[in-house]
C-alpha positions in Angstrom: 0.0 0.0 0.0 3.0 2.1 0.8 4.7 2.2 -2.6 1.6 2.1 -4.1 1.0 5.8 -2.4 4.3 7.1 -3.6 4.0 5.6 -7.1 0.8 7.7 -7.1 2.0 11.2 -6.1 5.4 10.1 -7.6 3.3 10.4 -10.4 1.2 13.5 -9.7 4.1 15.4 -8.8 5.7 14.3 -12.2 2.7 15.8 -14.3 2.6 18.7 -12.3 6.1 19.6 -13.0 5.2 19.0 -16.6 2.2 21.1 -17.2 4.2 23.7 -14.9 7.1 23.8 -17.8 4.4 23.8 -20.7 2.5 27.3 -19.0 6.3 28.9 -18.5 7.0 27.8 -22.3 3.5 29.0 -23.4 3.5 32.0 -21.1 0.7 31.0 -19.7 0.0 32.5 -15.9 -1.7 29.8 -13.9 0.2 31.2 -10.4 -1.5 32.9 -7.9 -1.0 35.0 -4.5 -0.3 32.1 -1.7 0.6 29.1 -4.9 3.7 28.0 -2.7 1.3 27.4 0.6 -0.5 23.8 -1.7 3.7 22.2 -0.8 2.0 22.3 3.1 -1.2 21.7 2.6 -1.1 18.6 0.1 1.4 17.3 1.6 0.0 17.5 5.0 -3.8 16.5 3.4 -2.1 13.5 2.4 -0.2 12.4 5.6 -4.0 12.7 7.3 -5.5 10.5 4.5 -2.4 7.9 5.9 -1.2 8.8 8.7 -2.4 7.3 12.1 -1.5 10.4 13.8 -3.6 13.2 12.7 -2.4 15.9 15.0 0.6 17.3 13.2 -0.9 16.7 9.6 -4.1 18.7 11.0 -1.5 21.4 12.2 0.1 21.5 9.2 -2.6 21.7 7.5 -3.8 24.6 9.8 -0.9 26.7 9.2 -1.0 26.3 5.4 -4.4 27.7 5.0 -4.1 30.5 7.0 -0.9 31.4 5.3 -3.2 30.9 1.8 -5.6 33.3 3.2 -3.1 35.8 4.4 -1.9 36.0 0.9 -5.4 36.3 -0.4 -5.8 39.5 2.1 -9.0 37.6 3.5 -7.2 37.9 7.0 -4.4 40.0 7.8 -0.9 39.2 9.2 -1.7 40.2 12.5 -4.7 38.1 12.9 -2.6 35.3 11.1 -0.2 35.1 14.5 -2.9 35.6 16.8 -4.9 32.7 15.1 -2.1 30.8 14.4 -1.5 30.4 18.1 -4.5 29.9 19.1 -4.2 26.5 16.5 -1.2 25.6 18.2 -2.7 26.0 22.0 -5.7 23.8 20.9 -3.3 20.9 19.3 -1.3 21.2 22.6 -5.0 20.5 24.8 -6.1 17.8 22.0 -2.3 16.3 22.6 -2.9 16.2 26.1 -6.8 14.9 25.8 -5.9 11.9 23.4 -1.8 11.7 23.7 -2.2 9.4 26.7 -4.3 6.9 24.8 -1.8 4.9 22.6 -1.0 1.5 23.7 2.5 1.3 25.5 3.6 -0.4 22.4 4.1 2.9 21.4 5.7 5.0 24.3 9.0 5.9 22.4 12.2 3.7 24.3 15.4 5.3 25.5 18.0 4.6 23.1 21.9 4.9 24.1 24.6 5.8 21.1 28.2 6.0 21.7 29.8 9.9 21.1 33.1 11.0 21.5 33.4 7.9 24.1 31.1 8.4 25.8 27.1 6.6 26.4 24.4 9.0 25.5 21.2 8.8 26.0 18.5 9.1 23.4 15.1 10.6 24.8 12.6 10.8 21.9 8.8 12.3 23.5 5.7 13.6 21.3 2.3 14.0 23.1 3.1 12.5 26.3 5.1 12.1 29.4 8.6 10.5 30.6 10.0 9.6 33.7 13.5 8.5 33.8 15.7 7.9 36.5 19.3 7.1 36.2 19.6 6.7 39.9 22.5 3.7 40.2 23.9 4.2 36.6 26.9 6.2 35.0 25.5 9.0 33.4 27.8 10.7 30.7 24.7 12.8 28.5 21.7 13.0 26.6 20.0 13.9 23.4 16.4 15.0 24.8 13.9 15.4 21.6 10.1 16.4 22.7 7.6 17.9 21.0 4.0 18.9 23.0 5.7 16.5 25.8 6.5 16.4 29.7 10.3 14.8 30.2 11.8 14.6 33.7 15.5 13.3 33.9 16.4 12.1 38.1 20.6 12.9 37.8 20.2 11.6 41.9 22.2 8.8 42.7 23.7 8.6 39.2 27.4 8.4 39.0 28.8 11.6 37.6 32.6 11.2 36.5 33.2 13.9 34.4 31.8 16.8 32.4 28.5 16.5 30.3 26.0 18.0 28.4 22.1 17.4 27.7 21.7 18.3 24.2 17.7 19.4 23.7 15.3 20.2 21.2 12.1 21.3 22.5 9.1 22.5 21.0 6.0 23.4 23.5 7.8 21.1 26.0 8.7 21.0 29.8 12.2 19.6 30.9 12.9 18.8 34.2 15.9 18.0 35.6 16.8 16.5 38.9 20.9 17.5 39.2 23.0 16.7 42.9 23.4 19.8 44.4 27.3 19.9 43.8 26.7 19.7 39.7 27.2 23.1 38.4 24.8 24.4 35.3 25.8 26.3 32.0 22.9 27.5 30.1 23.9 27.9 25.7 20.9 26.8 24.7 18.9 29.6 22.5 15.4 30.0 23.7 12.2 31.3 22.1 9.4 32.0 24.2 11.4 30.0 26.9 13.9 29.9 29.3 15.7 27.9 31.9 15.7 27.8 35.5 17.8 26.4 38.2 16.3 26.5 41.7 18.8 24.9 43.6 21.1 26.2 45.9 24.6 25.0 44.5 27.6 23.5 46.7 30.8 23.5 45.2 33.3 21.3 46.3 36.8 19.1 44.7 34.5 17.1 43.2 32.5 19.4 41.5 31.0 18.6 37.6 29.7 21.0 34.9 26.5 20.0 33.3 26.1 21.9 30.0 22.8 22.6 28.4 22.9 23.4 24.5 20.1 22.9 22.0 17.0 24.9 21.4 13.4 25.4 23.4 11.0 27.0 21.5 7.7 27.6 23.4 9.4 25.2 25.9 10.8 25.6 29.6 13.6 23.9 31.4 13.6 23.4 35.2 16.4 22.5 37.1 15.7 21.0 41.1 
């Protein structure tokens, strides 16, 4: 069924580019105001027609018709930010509603990959929530990845040898992170709409490791305890 659906808009796309080359040789104008928004909003059509997760198609989606109608003036630019939040906050309460649902089958696993020498730890999160605790283990990093997800990392009772960093990519996602109280926190992450905070009260002593924080949070928050 798979290649069957890409031999079709293998196809489609093929005919598309075709007829697009006979208008330019015939000078024919078949391009209007907004033409580039239909590469989101097929595309995204056609991951709900087949996807079993509708919510980012459906956002997708969203976006590219109010970016079609802001180039058709029926809405504005301003109202095009203002609603286009308002999409996003409603796909965040719809993740929340109907994220918990999926069989456990599909909670996404912690992977581990080997960088540089060192063991770090994959956390991949959409639409739901992750407790992990490390307490008893050698932690040397982590790659977090969430999207409209809750991730809490416990660093207490991990063994700590050495330097590290927790590499993020967040998008309207929490990160919590339970660090000893002698592991010192650099922030280079860029933010957008977010922003990280430590609210411990830090001891530093001979023994004393930096935990380093790069990556980017957009819409997203990072809490440090």
């Amino acid at each position: 069924m798979k290649q069957n659906n890409k031999v079709i808009w293998g196809s489609a796309l093929v005919v598309c580019g075709i007829a697009w080359i006979v208008c330019i040789c015939l000078h024919i104008n078949i391009l209007f105001n907004g033409w580039w928004t239909l590469f989101i909003i097929v595309p995204s059509i056609c991951a709900l027609l087949g996807n079993s997760d509708k919510t980012g198609p459906a956002i997708g989606l969203g976006v590219g018709v109010l970016l079609l109608l802001a180039e058709q003036n029926v809405i504005d630019w301003d109202m095009f930010w203002k609603i286009g939040l308002a999409v996003l906050v409603i796909a965040l309460g719809l993740g929340m509603i109907f994220g918990n649902r999926r069989k456990t089958t599909d909670i996404p696993t912690v992977k581990t990959l080997n960088r540089d020498g060192k063991n770090i730890r994959v956390v991949n999160a959409t639409f739901g929530e992750q407790n992990l605790n490390f307490g008893g283990e050698v932690f040397e990093g982590a790659d977090v990845n969430a999207s409209f997800a809750s991730v809490h990392l416990d660093l207490h009772g991990a063994t700590i040898n050495e330097d590290m960093e927790i590499h993020v990519d967040l998008k309207f996602s929490g990160l919590v992170i339970y660090a000893p109280s002698d592991l010192l926190v650099k922030v280079t992450a860029g933010s957008t709409f977010g922003g990280v905070d430590d609210k411990r009260r830090v001891v530093v002593t001979d023994l004393t490791h930096t935990l380093y924080i790069s990556g980017s949070c957009v819409f997203s928050g990072i809490e440090i305890k």
